[in-house]
FITILUM-52370 format. One record per residue: x, y, z of N, C-alpha, C, CB in turn. Coordinates in steps of 0.001 Angstrom, whole numbers, plus 500000, padded with zeros to 6 digits. Glycine has a CB too. Layout:
XYZXYZXYZXYZ...
//
This chain:
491553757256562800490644758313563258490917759557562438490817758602564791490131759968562072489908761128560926490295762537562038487878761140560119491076763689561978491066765355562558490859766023562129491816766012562921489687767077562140489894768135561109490417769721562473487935768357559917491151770519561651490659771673562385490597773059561633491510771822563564489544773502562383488355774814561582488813776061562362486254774558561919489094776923561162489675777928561819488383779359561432491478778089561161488678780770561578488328781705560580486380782008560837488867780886558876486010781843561684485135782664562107484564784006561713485466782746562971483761784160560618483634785724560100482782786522561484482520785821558339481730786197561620481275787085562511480357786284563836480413788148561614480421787047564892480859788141565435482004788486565623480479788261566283482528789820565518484141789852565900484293790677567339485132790744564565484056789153567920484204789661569035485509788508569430482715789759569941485790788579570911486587787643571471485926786047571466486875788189572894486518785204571207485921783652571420487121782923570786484270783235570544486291781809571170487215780454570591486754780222569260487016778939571470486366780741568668486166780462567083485934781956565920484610779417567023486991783161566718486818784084566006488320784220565486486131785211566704488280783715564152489927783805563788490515783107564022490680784583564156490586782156565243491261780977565695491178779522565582491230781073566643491855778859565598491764777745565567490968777267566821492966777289565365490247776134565906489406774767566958489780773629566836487931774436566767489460772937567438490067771520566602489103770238567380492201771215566956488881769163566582487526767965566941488326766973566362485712768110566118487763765677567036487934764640565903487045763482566085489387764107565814487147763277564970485740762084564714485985760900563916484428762739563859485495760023564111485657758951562722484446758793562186486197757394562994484108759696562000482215759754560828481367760135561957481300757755559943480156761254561220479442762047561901479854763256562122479191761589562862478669763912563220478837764946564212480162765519564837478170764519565181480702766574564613481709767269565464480879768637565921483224767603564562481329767886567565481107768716568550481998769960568731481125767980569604481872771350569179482920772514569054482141773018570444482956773695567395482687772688571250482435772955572809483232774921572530483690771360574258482107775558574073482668776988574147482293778158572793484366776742574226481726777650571781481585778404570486480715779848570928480691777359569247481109780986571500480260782082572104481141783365571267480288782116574097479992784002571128478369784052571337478171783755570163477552785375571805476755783342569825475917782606568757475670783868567570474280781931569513475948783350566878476276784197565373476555783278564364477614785226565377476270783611563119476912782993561929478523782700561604476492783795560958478660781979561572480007781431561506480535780559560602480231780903562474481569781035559787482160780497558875483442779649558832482239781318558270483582778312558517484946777518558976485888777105557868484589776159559728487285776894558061487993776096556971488167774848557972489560776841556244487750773832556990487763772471557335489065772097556772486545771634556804490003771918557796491526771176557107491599769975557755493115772008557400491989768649556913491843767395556618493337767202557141491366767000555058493967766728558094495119766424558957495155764581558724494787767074560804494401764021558581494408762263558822493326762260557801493950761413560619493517760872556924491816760392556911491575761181555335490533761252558605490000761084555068489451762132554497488152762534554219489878762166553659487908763313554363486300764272554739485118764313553606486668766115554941484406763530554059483402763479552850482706765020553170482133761939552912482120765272553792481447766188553847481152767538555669480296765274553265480802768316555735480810768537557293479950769479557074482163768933558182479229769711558642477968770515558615477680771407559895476794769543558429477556772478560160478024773211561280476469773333561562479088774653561067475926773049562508474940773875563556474991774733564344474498773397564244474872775906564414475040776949565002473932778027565471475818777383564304473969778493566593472681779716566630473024781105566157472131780006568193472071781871565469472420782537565015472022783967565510472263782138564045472591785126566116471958786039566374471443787034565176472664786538567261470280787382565333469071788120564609469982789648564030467496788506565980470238790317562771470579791941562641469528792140561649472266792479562069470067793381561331469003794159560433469751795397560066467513794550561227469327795259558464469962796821557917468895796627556998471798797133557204470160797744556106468875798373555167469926797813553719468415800694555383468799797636552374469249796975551484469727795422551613470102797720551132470763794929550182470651793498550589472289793028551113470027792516549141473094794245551258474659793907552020474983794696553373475990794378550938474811793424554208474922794187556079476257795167555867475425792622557786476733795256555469478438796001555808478208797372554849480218794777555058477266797586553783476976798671553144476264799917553870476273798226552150477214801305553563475904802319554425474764802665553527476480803966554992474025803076554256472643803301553669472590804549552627471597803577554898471807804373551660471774805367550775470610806073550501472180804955549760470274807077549815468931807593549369468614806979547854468955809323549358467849806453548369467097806025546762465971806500546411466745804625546527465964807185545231464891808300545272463669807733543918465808810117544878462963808229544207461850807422543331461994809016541629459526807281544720461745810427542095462206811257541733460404811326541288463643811191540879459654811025542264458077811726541551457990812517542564456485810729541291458571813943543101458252814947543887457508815795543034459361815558544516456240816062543237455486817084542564455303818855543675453801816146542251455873818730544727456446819809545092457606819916545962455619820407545521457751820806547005458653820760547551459006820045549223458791821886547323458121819082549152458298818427550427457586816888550261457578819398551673457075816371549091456219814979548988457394814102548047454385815203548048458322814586547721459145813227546835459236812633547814460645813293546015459494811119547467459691809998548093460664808988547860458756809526548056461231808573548624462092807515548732461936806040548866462656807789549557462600804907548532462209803718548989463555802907549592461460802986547806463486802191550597464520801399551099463961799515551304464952802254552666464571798892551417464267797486551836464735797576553697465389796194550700464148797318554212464262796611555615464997795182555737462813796388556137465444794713556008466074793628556225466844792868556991466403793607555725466022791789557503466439790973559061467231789820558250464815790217560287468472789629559367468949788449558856468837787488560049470387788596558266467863786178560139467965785856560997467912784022561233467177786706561475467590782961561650467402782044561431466274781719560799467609781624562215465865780707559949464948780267559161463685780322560046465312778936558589462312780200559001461675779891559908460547780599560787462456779601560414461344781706560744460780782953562032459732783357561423461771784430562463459080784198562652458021785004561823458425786432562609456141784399561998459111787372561879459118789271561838457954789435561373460262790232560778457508790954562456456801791680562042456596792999562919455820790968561789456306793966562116456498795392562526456137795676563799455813796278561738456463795995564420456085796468566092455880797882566573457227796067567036456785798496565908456342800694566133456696800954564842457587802088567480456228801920564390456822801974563193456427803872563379456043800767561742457394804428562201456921806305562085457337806819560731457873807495563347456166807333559918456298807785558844457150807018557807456665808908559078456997805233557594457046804586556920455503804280555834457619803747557714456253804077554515454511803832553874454978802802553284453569805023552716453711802176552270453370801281551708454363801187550081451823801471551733455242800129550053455914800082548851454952800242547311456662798692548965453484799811547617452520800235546454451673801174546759451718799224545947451828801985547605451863803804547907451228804385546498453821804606548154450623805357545666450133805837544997451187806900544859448910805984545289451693807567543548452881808311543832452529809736544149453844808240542683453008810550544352452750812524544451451869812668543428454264813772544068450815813474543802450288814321544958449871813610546006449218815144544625448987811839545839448359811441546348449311810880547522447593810805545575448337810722548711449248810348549729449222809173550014449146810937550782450405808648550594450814807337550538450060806701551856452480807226550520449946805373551435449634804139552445450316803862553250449504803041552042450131804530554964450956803992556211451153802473556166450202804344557611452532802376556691452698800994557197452270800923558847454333800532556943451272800112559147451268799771560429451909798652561049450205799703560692451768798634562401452134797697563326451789796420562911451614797953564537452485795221563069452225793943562792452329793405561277450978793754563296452683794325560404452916793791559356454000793360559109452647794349558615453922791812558486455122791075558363456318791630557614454794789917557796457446790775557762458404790539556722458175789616556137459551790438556993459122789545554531458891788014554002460022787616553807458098787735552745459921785792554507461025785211554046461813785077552516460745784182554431462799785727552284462411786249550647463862784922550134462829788762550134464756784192550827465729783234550965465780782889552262466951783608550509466585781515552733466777781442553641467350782209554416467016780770553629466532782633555451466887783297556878467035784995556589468534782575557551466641785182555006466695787070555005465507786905554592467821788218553925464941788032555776463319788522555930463513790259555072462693788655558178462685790616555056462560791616554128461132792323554033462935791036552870461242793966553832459989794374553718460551796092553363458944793974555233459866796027551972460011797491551217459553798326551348459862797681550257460003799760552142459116800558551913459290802206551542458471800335552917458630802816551791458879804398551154458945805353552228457639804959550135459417806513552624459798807567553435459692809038552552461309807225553982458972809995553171459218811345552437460232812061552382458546812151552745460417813248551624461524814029551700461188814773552850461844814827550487462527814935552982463082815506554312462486814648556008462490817305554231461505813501556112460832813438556963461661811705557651459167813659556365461908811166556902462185810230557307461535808617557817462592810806557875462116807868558242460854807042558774462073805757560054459697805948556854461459805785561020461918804415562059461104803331561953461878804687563646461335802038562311460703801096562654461522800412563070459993800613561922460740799384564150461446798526565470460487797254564687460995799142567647461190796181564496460527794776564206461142793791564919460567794339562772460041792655565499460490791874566504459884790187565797459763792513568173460410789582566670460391788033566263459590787674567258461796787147566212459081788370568516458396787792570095459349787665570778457604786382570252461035787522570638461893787857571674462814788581571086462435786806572397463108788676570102464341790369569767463412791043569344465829790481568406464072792313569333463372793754569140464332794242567925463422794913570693464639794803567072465445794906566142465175796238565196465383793654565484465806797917565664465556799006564761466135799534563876465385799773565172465277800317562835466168801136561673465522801745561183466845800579560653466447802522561133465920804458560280466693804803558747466762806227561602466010806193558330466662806441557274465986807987557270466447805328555992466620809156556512466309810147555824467076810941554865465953810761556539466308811176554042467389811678552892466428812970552199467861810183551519466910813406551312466398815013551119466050815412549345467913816200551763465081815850549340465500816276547577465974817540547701464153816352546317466326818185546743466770819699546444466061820209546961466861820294545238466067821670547404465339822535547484465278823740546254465635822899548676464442823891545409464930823955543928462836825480543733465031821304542681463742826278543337462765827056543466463112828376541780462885827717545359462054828345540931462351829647539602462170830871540455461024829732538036463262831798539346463491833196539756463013833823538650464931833618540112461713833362538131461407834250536971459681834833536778461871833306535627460180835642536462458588836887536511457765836100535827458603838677535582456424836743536720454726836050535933454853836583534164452735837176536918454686837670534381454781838449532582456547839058532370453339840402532442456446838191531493457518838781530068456762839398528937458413837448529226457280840686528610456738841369527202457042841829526267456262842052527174456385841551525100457348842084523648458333842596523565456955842896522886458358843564525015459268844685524737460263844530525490458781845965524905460216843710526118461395843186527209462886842488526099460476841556528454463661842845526914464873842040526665464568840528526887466050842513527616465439839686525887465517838880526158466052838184527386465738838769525429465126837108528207465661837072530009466363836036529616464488836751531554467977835517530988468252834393530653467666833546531753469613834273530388467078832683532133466298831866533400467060831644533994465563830689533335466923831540535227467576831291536812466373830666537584468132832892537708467429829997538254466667829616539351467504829485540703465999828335539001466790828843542173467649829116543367468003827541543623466808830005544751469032826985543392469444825710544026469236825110545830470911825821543709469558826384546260470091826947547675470899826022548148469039827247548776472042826244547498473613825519547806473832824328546834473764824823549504472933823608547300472950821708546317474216821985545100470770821192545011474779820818545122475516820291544102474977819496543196476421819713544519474788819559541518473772819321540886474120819641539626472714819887541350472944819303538365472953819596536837472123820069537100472940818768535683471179821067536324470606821831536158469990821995534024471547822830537000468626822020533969468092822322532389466855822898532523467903821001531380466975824042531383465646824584531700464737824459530155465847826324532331463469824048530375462563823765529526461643824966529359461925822589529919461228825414528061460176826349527788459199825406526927460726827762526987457715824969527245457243824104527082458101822684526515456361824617526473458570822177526892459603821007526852460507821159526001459116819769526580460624822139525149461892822434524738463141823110525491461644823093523814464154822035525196465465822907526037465598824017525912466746822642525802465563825036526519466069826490526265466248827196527984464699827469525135467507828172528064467791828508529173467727830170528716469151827768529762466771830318527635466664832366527308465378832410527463467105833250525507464536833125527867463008833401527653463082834542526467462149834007529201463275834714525288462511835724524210461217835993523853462819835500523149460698836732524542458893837115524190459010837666522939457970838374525273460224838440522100460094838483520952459458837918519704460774838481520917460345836679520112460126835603519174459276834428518980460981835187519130459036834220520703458014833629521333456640834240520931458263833706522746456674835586520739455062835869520646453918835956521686454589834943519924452952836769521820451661836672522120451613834942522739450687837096520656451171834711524371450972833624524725451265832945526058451404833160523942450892832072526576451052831211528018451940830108527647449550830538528695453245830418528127453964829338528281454576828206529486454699829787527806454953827100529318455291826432530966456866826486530768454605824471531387457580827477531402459073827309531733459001826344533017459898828867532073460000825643533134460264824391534072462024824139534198459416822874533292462358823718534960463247823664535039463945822431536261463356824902535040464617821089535669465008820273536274466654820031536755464483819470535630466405819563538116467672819836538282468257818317539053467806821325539174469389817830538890469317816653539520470536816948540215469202815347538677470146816491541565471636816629542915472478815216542872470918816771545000472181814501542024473332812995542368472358811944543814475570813873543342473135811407544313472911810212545109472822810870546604474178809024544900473450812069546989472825812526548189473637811555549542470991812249548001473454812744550320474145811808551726473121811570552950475563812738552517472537810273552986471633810391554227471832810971555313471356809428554664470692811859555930470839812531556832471895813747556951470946811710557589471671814067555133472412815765555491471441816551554664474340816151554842470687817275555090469793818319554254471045818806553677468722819560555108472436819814553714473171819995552655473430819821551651473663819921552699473023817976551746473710817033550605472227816849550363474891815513550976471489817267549640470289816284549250470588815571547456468579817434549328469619814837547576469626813511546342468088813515545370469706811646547356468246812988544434467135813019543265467229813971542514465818813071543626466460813709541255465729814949540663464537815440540850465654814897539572464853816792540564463228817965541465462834818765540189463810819615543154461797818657539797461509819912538352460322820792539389460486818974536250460855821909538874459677822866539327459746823687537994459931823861540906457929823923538269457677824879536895456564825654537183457355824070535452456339826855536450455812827945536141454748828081535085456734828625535902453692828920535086453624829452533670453781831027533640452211829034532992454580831403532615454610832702532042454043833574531347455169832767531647453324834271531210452574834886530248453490835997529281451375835570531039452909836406528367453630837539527438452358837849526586455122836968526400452009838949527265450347839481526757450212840273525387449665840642527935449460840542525161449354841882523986450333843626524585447102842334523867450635843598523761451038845041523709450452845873522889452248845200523434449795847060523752448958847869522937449781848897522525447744848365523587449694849955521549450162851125520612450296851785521880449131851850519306451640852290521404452318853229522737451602854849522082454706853185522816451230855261522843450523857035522864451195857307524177448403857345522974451617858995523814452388859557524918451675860751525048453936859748524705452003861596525833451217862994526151452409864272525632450785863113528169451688865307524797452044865895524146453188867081524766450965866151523587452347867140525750453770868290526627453477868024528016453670870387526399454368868076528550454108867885529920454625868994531237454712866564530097454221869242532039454679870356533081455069870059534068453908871175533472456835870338534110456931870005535911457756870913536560457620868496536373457101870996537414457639871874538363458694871273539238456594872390539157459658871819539248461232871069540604460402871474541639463347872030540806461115870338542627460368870483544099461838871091544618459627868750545043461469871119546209463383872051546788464505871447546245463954871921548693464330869952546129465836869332545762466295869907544508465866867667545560465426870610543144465542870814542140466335869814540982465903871857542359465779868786541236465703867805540329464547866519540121466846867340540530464372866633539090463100865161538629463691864004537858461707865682537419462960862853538197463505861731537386462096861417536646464241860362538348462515861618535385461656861384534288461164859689534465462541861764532789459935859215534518459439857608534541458637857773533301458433856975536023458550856276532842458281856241531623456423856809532365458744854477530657455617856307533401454461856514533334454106858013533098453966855965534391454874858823533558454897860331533470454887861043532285455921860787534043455420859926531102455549860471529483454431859578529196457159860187528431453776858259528980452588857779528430451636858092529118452519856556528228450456857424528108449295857885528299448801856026527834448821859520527268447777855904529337446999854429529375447908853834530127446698853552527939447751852235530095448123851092530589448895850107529989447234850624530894450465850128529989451141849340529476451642847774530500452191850293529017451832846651530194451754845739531033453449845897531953451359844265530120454630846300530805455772845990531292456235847378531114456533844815530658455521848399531995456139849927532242457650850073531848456045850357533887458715849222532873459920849333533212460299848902531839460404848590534475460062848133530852461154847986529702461264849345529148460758846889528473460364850478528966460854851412528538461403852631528860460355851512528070462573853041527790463822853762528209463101855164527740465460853249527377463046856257528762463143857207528779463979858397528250463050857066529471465014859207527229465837860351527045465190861471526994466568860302525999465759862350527896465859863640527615466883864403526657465958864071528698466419865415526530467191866331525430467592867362525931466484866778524286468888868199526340468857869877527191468294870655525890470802870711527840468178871709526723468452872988525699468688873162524274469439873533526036469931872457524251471109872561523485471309871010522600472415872939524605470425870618523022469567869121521722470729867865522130469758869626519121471459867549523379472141866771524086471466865868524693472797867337524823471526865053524556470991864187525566471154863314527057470836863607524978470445863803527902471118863993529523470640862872530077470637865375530532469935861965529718469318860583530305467349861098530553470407860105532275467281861034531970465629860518532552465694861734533012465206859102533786467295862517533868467017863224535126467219864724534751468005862726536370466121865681535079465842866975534993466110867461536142464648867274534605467396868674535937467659869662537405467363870689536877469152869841538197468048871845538033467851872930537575468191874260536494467884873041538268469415873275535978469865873692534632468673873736533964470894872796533928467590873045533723466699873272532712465497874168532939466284872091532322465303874474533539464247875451534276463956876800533183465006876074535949463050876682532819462563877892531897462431877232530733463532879196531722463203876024530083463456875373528921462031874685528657464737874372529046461978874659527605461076873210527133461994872335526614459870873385525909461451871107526827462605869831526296462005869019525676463375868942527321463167868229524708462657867528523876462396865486524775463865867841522416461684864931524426461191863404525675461381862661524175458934863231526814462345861509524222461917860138523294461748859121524168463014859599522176460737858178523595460451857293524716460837856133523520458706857366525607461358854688523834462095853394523150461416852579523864463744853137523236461112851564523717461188850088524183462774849608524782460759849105522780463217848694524912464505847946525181464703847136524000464487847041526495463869846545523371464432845978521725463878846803521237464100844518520966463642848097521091463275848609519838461885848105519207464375848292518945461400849051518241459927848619517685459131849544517908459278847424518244459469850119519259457935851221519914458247852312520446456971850662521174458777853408519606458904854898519604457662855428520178459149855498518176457865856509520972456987857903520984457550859042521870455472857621521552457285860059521348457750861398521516456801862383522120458153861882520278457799863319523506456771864024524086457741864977524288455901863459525275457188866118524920457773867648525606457709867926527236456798868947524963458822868390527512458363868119528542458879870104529291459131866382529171458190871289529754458323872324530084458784873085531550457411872525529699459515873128532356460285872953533390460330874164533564461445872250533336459955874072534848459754874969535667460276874826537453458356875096535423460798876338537825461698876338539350460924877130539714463333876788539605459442877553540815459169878311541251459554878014542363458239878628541021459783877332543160460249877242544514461447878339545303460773875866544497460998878856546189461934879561546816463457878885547428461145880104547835464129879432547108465697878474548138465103878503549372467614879397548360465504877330550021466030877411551474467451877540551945465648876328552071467023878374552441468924878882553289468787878165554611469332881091553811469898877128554400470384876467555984471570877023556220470624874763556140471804877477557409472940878227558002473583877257559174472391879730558629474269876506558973475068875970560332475354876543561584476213875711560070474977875679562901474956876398563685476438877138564359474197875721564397476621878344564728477622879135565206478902878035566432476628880538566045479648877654565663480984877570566795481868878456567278481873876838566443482182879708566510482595880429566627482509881801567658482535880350565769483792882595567980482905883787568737483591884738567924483014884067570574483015886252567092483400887052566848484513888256567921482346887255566377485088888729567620485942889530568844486613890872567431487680888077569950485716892334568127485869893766567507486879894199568518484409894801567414487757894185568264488648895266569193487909896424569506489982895816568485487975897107570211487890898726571133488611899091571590487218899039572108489566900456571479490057901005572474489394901831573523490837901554572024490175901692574585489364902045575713490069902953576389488981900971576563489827904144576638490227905292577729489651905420578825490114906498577341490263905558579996489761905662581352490234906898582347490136904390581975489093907822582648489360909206583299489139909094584629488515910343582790489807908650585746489662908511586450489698909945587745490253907534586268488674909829588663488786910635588981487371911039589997489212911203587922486922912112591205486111912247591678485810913940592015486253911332592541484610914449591953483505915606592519484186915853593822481714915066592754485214917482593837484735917304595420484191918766595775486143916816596592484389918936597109484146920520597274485135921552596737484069920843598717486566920826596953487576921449595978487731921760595072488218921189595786486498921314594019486499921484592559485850923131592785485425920137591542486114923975590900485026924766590736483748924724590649485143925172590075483185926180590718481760926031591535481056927104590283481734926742593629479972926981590050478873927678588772477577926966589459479200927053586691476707928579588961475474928465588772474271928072587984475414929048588889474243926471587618473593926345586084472746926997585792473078925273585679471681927133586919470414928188586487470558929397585349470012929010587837471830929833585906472469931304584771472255930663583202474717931759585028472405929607583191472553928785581712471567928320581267473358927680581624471272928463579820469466927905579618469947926587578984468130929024578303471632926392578428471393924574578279471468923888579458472525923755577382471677923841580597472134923596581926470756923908582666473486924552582394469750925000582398468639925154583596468025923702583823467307926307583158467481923509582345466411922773582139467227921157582790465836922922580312468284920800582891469312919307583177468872919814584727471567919187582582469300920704585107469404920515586987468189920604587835470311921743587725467532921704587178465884921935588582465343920432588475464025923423587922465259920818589860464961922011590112466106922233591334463355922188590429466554921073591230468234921725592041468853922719591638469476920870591983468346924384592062469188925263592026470475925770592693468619925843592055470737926519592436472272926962593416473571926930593067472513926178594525474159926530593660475670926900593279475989924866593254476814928260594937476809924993592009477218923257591674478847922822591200476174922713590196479009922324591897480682921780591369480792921266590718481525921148591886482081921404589451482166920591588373484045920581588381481209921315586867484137919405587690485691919171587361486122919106585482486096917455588190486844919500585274487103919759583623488371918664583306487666921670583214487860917586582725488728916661581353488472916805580311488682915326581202490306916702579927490366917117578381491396915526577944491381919126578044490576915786576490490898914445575902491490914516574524489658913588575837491849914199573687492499913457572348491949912553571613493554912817572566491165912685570382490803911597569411491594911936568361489312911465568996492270910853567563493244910748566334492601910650565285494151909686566297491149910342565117490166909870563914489128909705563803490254909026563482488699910176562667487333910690562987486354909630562482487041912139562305485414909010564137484988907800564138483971907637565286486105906917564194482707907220564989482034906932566733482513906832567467481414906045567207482095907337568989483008907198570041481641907521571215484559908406569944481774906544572100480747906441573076481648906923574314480024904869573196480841907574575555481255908077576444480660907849577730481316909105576135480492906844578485479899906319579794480853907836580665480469904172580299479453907576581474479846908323583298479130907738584287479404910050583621480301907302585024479525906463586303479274907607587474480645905025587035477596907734587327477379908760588619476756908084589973476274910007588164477289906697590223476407906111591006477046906455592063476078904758590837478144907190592205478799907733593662478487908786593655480236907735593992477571909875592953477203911322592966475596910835593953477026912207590981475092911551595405474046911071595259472718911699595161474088910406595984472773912806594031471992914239593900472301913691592245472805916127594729473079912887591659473113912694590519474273913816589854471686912736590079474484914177588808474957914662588264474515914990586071475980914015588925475801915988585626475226916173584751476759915989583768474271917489584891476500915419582566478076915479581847477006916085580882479330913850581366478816917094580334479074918128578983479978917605578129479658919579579301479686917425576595481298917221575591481246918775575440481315916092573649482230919451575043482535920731574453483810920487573843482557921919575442483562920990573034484407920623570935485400921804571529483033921284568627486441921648571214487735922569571253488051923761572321487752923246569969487553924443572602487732924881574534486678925154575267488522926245574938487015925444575865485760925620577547486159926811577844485968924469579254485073928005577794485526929163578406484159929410579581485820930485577131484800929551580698483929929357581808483373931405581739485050928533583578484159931695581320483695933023581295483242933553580105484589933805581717483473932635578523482464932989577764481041932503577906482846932741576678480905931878579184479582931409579197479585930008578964478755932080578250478983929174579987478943927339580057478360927054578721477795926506581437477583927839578092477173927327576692477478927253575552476496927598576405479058928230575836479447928032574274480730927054574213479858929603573492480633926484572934481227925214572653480333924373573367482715925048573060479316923981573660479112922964574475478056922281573201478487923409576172478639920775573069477988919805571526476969918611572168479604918740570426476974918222573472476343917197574043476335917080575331476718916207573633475040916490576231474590916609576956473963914767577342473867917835576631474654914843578486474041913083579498473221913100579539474188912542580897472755911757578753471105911189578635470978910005579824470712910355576829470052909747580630470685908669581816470366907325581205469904908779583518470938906438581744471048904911580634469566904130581213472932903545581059469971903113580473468241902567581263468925902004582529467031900971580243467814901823583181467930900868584652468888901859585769468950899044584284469098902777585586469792904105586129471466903360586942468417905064587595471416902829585534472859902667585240473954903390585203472959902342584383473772904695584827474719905500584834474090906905583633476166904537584417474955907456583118474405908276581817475526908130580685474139910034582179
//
């Protein structure tokens, strides 16, 4: 009697009696039975010959249904890029679908989303949906298969069934996002540009074409009068599905540039400016020519002071009254012209004064005569007095007065309050300069006379 036993089970790796392990049958010609063999999957055996010897052996097995993408189940999926993106969202991709399942079957598409047609028409034109029910093809035994295309950035699912498995797979992958940083017009007079463009992050090569010649300088110099196509291709490598970060393919985006005529530079012969408050101007080239130049900004502006120096564009108020000398340049050179330019400050200053934190503080000395009117004081008749009549009426009669004498060290204004708000007939104050003679008469020496304050405050 012949034994063999079969070990080594590739897949499923799951638990069973024939994953990795030994089985063991025996037969003397024919069929070997392998009782318990779960779950049904493809399965691979070593047939070892113990007795006997083995003409040949043949495993029947059921096989459960998978599906990936490309033609090795254990590989991850990649972006495969066709690289006909004609802008920034229609490149396209292509993948294979692929069921591995028992012979025989018939797959075919069941939902499907933003999958197209592997003979799709390439960018601009839009591609041929894949619908529902379209087969796979048996392309070898038991691998079904069906090619198709997905956009950038968009992706595509589909679920394909046999009438009892259901079986899904996706994919998305990304091109660059790849955009020029370079002006409509370049002009004669321009510097030579070097081209840029925006990757926005991507890891990548990068070449830039001026009508299909390599070149990464734009020179309108040399270039000349004309419409050119700068372009510029950039390729990110193989890309990581499902990371816009990482995108994959090559992306050219392109432009056209112009570099027009340049007409004869004419400038204006003198020019007048007046400073505004800031008292300074910035000379622009439009302010020194005369007409319509295409690329204003290539040309460089100098001024001249006074004193035949040259100060740049910007006029202050150092120059005011001056006439000045204006050269106007291109940036490469070629296109001189010369102007004047006459400067003028009529503007008045403005005076800003910050507002007051401060408090000023005048010293004063201050003397205080303290003291009161009584009946005890001496007594006079002002009426007798013609500086005194006209102060008292018409209160005539007999009036009491009290005499202070004082001391000034320097000769300086000096104000003299009297509070008569306790007199209630009012009263009258006298200064008199060096003595008081009551008997030469109240009027002599007498230099000043109480005026009453406002609001009858006092005098």
């Amino acid at each position: 009697m012949g034994r063999t036993m079969m070990t080594g089970a590739r897949r499923p790796e799951v638990a069973g009696a024939a994953n990795r392990g030994p089985v063991s049958s025996s037969t003397t010609g024919g069929r070997v039975n392998i009782p318990n063999l779960l779950p049904p999957g493809t399965a691979r055996f070593i047939l070892t010959l113990l007795i006997g010897l083995v003409a040949s052996a043949t495993t029947l097995l059921a096989q459960a249904p998978e599906i990936y993408l490309g033609s090795d189940p254990d590989a991850p999926p990649t972006c495969n890029c066709l690289n006909n993106a004609t802008n920034s969202v229609n490149g396209q991709f292509t993948d294979t679908v692929t069921v591995a399942a028992p012979t025989g079957q018939t797959w075919t598409v069941m939902t499907v989303s933003s999958a197209y047609a592997d003979n799709s028409p390439a960018p601009p034109a839009n591609p041929i949906p894949i619908v529902g029910g379209t087969p796979l093809v048996e392309v070898s035994t038991g691998i079904y298969q069906l090619i198709v295309r997905h956009r950038d950035a968009t992706g595509f699912s589909m679920t394909v069934t046999n009438g009892v498995n259901m079986l899904t797979i996706s994919n998305n992958c990304y091109y660059p996002n790849v955009t020029l940083t370079v002006p409509d017009t370049i002009c004669l007079t321009s510097f030579p540009l070097d081209l840029t463009a925006n990757v926005n992050g991507a890891v990548g090569v990068g070449q830039f074409f001026i009508d299909g010649v390599p070149s990464a300088t734009f020179n309108a110099a040399a270039l000349g009068e004309g419409t050119y196509l700068v372009s510029y291709t950039f390729d990110a490598g193989e890309g990581t599905p499902g990371d816009i970060n990482d995108p994959a393919c090559s992306y050219t985006v392109s432009k056209m540039v112009t570099v027009p005529p340049q007409p004869d530079l004419v400038t204006n012969d003198l020019l007048n400016l007046v400073l505004g408050p800031d008292c300074e101007s910035v000379i622009v080239p439009d302010m020194i020519l005369e007409g319509t130049y295409p690329c204003e900004d290539d040309f460089i502006i100098t001024v001249y002071d006074q004193n035949g120096f040259p100060i740049g564009n910007t006029i202050t108020g150092a120059q005011a009254g001056y006439t000045l000398d204006v050269l106007v340049t291109s940036e490469v050179g070629g296109y001189i012209g010369e102007s004047q330019i006459q400067v003028f400050d009529i503007t008045a200053p403005e005076i800003t004064c910050p507002e007051s934190d401060y408090l000023v503080e005048i010293p004063n000395e201050i003397q205080f005569l303290s003291g009161s009117i009584t009946t005890a004081n001496e007594t006079f008749l002002p009426n007798n007095f013609s500086c005194y009549n006209s102060r008292v009426a018409p209160l005539s009669g007999l009036h009491y007065y009290r005499l202070d004498t004082f001391t000034v060290s320097e000769m300086d204004t000096y104000t003299i309050e009297l509070d008569m708000n306790s007199l209630a007939n009012g009263g009258v104050f006298a200064l008199y300069h060096n003595e008081f003679n009551q008997f030469g008469g109240f009027c002599q020496n007498a230099v000043r006379f109480s005026t009453p304050a406002p609001g009858d405050t006092g005098y």
